[in-house]
C-alpha positions as CSV (number, residue, x, y, z in Angstrom):
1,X,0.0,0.0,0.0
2,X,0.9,3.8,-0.8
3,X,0.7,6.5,1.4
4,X,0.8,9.2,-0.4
5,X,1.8,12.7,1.3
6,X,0.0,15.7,-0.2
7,X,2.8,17.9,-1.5
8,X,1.1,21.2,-3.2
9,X,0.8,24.2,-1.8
10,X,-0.9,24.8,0.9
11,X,-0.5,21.3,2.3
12,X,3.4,22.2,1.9
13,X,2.4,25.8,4.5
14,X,0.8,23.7,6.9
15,X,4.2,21.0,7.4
16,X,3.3,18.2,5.2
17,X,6.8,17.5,5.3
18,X,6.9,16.6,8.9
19,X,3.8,14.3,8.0
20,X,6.1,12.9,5.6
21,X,9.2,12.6,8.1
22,X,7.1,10.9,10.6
23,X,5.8,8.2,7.8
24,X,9.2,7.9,6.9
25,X,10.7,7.5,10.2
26,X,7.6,4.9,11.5
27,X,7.5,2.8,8.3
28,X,12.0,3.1,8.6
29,X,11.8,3.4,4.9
30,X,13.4,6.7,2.5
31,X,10.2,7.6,-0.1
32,X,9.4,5.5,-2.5
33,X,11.1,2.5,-0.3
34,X,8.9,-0.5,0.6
35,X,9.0,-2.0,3.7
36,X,10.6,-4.9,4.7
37,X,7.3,-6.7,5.3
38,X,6.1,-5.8,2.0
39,X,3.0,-3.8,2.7
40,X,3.8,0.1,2.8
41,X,5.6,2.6,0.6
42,X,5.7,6.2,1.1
43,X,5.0,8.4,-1.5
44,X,4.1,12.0,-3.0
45,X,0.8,13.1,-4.9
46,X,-0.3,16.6,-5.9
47,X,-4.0,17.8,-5.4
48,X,-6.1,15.5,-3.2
49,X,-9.7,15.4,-4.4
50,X,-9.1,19.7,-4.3
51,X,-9.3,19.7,-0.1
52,X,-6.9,22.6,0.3
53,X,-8.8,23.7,3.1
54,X,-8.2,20.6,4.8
55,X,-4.4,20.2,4.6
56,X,-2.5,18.6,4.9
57,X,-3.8,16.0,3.6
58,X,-2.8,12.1,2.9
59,X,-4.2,9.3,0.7
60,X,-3.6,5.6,1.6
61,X,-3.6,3.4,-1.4
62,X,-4.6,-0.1,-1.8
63,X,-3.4,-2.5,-4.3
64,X,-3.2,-5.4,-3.3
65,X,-6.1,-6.5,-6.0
66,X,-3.7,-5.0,-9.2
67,X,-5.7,-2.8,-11.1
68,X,-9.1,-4.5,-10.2
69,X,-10.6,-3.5,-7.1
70,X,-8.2,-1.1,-6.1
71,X,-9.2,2.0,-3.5
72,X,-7.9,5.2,-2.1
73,X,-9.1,6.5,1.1
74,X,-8.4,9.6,1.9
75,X,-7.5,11.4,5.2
76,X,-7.8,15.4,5.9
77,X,-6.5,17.4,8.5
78,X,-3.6,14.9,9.8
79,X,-1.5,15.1,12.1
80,X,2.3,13.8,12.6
81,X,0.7,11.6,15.6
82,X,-2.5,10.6,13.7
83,X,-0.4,9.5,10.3
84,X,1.0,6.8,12.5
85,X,-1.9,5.6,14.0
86,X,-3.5,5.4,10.6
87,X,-0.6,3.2,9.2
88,X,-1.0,1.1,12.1
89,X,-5.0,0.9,11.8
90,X,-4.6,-0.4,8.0
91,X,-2.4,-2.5,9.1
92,X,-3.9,-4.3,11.5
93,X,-6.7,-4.6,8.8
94,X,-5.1,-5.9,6.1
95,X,-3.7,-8.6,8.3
96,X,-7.3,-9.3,9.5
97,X,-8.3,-9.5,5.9
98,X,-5.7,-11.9,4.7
């Protein structure tokens, strides 16, 4: 899975870098590195659904099924404490799932 850091604008003026940083430093990965247990990435995407007022913003992105059945899901108004526990929440469901 992707998570995708929000890197325009106004997501950049309210620190989407440190939500980066603290993705980065969780996951112990440099962008665009997997993990070692396969499952997360960390990545950059420009314009989120156009939710400026809402930065920063990220986007977690399944694809597990290829190009068939694949989702985004997208979270506003993140934090560098609530990017973790969001990691850790898919997580935990993807591992229920499978």
């Amino acid at each position: 899975m992707w998570s995708l850091v929000c890197g325009t604008t106004p997501c950049m003026i309210c620190r989407s870098g440190e939500i980066e940083g603290a993705l980065l430093k969780y996951l112990g990965v440099e962008r665009n590195e997997v993990t070692k247990d396969g499952l997360f990435s960390v990545g950059e995407m420009e314009c989120m659904q156009g939710c400026c007022v809402n930065a920063p913003m990220i986007a977690v992105v399944d694809y597990t099924n290829r190009s068939e059945g694949y989702k985004y899901n997208y979270y506003e108004d993140v934090t560098t404490q609530r990017v973790v526990e969001i990691v850790e929440i898919v997580a935990v469901g993807f591992c229920q799932e499978n």
